[in-house]
Every structure is written in structure tokens, then in C-alpha cells.
N, C-alpha and C positions, 0 to 999 in steps of 0.2 A: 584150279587144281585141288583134288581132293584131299591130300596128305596135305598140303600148304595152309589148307581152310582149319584142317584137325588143328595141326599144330599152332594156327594162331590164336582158335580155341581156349588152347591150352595156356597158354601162357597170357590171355586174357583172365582165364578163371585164376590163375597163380597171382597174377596182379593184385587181381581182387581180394584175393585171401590177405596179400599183402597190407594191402590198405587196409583192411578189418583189421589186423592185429596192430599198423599203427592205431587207428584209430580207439582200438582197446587203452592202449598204453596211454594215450591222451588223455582219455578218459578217466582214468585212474590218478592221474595228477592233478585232473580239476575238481575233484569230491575234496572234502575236511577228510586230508589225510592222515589229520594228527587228531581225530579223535580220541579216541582209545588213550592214546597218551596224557592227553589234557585230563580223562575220565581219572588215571592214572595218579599224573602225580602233581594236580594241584585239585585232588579230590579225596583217595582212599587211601594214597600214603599220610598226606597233613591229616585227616582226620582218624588214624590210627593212630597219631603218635601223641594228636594231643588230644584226643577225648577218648583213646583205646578203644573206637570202635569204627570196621573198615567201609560204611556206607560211601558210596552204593555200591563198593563190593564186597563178597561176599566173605571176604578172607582176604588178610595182607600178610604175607609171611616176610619181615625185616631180617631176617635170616638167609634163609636161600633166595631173598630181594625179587619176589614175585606177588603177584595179586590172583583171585579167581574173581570174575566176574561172571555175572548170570546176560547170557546175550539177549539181547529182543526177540529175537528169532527161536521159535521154538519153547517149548516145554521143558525142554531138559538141559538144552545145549548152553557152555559153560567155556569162557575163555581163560587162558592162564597166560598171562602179560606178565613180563620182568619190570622190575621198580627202574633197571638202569634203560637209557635210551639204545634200543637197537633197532634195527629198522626193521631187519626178518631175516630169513634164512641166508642172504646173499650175506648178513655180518660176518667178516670173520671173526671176530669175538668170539662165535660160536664154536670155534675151531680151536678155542686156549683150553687147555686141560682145567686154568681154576673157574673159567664159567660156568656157573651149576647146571645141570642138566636137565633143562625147560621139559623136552622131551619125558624124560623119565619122571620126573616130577608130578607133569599134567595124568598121567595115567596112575599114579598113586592119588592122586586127587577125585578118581572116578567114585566114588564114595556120595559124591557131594551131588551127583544125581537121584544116587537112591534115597539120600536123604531128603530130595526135595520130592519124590516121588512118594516118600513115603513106604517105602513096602523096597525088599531085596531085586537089583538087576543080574542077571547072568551077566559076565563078563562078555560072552560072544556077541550080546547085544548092542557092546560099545563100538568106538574107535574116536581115534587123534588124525588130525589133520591140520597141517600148517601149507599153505599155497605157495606160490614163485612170485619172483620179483612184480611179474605184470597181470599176476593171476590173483591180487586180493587188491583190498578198496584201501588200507590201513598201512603208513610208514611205521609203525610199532610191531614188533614181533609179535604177535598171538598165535595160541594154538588151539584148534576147536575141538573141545572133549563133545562129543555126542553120540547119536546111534550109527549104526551102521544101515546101509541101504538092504533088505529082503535079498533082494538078486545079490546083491556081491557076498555077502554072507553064504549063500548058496551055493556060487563059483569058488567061495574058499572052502566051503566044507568038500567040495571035489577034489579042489586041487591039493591038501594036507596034506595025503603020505607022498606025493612029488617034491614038497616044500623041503629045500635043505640048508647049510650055509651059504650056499653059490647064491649069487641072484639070477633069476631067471625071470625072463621075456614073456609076459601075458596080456591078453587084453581084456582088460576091464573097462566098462562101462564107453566102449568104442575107442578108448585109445591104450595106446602099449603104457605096459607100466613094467617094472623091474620090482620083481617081490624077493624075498628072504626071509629066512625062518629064523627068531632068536628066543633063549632060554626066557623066563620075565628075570633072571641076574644077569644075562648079559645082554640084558637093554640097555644097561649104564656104561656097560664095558666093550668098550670106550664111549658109550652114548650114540645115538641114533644120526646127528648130522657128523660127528665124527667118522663113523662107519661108513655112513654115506660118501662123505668127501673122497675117503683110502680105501673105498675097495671097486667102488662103480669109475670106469675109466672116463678119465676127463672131467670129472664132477668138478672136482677140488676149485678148479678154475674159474667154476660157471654155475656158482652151487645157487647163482638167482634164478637160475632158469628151470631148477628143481622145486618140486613139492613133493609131500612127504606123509604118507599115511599111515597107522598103525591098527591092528585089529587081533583080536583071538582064535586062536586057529581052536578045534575041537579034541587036540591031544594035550593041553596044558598049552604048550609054545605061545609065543606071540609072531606074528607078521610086519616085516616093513614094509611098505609097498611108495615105489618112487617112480613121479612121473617129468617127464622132462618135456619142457614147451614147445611147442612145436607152429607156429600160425599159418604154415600150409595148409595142415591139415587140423586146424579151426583147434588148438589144444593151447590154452593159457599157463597149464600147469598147474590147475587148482588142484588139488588131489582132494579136497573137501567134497568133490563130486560123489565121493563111493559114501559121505553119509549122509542122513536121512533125518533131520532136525524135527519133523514130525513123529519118529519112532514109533512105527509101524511096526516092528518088530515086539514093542510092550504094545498089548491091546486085554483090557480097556485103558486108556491113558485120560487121566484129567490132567486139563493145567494146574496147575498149583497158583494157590491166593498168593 
């Protein structure tokens, strides 16, 4: 039977996809998932506090209890990890009004590119990116300040006078993502997984199964853009996919000594 043959097709290939995303999620548990942490804090916090200086990262702020560090990956790309242990976007920690706003934070730190670059970045050439529970390598919250991907940069410079408070349904880089437009003041207000949690339906519940991007639109605004996992249709949740760690976007680019 021909319809019988389709449909067992189908639900052979749905299996399949199945088994890839466990297999994802396995994988993900058997890397050093506490790097970053260990890099963290028996590394750039003891050695701020007692030689006042944050090697190997790049910055420890004892204050708002975050670090930057310079990734391996890339030229420019630059993580912003909290001093306290949280594992990532699924904490609810993230959801208390007095935990500092990692989010906001990381993008006031974008600085720390041009300074390694040496010479001024346009903002449009950024973005923030933090992945879903089964969409990064790392039980420590980080967030990836780097460039943004050419093509998605280009889809948003389309899509800008549509962008408003609502979130709307778009696809980037082949899977749906839910974007929204905010002031650079009310990035903090209430903060970026705040927003996320109270206004996208059902989030609050399942905020590990979101990742979370940020970029400049070309009217001043800035963009969130939120993707939710999906392993049917082969989506982790990484929302770090839209950027571009080689920054193509600055040309000519040297590494920096």
C-alpha cells in the first residue's frame, strides 16, 4: 500500500530525528561541562582578589559578580560568565529581580571588542547570544558577545520598520525564531530573560528550551530574537547560530597578539 509505505516513512525519519536529539543531549553531558566554571572560579576570581589582577580573564567585576573572558574561538568573540554558579538560561535565579542583568551587562561590555580590535566597531556589527539547555557544551551560564552572521544582519535590516513590541514569528537561518524590538533603556527593563519568560506564551515554564539572541537594528532600537528547541526539525536551540565568530562583517580583520 502506497499511503501505508509514506506513512511508515515518516515516522521512521521522525524516529530518527528523535534519536539525534537524544543523542545530542548525551553528548552534551559527556564533554567537561564545567569548564568555564573551573576557568571561573578557581582561576580569575582568586586571582583578582589576591593579586588584583583577572588572568586569564579579561575583566572580573566583584560588583555585578561577572567575569569577561576572551573565547578560543574566534578574533573577537568574548564570554560574560557570573562569579555565582548558575547553570544557564533554564536558572530560575534569572527570573529574581536582585540578579544583575547578565544580559544587559554583556552588551554594555561590547567595548572590549573594539578594544581588542583596536580601531571603532559599529554596533550593527555585534550581537549577544546565549543557547538552550541542550543547545550549548557548558553547565555555567555564559553569554557570547561577537559579530553577527552578513545574511542575518541583512534579514534584519529588512525586516526593521515591521519590528515592534509584539514578538513576531520569523525565520532565520532555517528555523522560526520570535524577534521583538526594545529601546537600548529598556533592555534592563525588566531585562531580556525577564521579558522573555512574561510575555512569550509558555516560556516561563520551559525557559531551558529557549535561546536568546540580541542584535542592532539600524534605527537606534535593539532586537531580541528567541528560539525554541525543537529536534524534529533538527533545532537545539542554539541561537549563537545567527553569529559569525570570524566577523566577516569587519574586513580587513587581524587576530590580535
Amino acid at each position: 500500500m502506497p499511503g501505508e509505505r509514506r506513512t511508515g516513512s515518516v515516522i521512521a525519519v521522525l524516529l530518527a530525528l528523535l534519536i539525534v536529539g537524544m543523542l545530542a543531549a548525551a553528548l552534551h553531558f559527556k564533554r567537561n561541562s564545567d569548564a568555564l566554571w573551573q576557568i571561573v572560579s578557581e582561576k580569575c576570581e582568586p586571582h583578582q582578589r589576591e593579586r588584583g589582577e583577572p588572568s586569564p580573564c579579561q575583566r572580573v567585576d566583584l560588583t555585578q559578580r561577572y567575569v569577561m573572558l576572551k573565547d578560543i574561538h574566534g578574533p573577537l568573540q568574548y564570554l560574560l560568565i557570573p562569579l555565582d554558579r548558575i547553570s544557564g538560561i533554564e536558572s530560575p535565579q534569572l527570573l529574581r529581580p536582585a540578579t544583575p542583568d547578565y544580559f544587559a551587562l554583556a552588551w554594555h561590555e561590547r567595548q572590549l571588542l573594539a578594544q581588542r580590535r583596536g580601531a571603532p566597531i559599529d554596533d550593527r556589527v555585534l550581537s549577544l547570544a546565549i543557547n538552550a539547555q541542550y543547545g550549548r557544551t557548558q553547565n555555567q551560564l555564559h553569554i557570547h558577545l561577537s559579530c553577527l552572521r552578513p545574511d542575518v544582519r541583512q534579514q534584519l535590516d529588512r525586516l526593521t520598520p515591521q519590528l515592534d513590541t509584539r514578538w513576531q514569528a520569523v525565520t532565520l537561518r532555517n528555523h522560526r525564531y520570535w524577534l521583538r524590538a526594545v529601546t537600548p533603556a529598556g533592555l534592563s527593563q525588566p531585562g531580556a530573560f525577564i521579558r522573555l519568560a512574561s510575555e512569550l506564551p509558555q516560556a516561563r515554564g520551559e525557559m531551558g528550551r529557549y535561546g536568546l539572541a540580541l542584535a542592532a537594528l539600524s534605527d537606534g532600537r535593539l532586537v531580541l530574537m528567541a528560539i525554541r528547541r525543537d529536534w524534529l526539525r533538527l533545532n537545539s536551540g542554539s541561537a549563537e547560530e545567527v553569529q559569525d565568530h570570524r566577523c566577516q562583517l569587519i574586513a580587513p580583520i587581524k587576530k590580535a597578539a
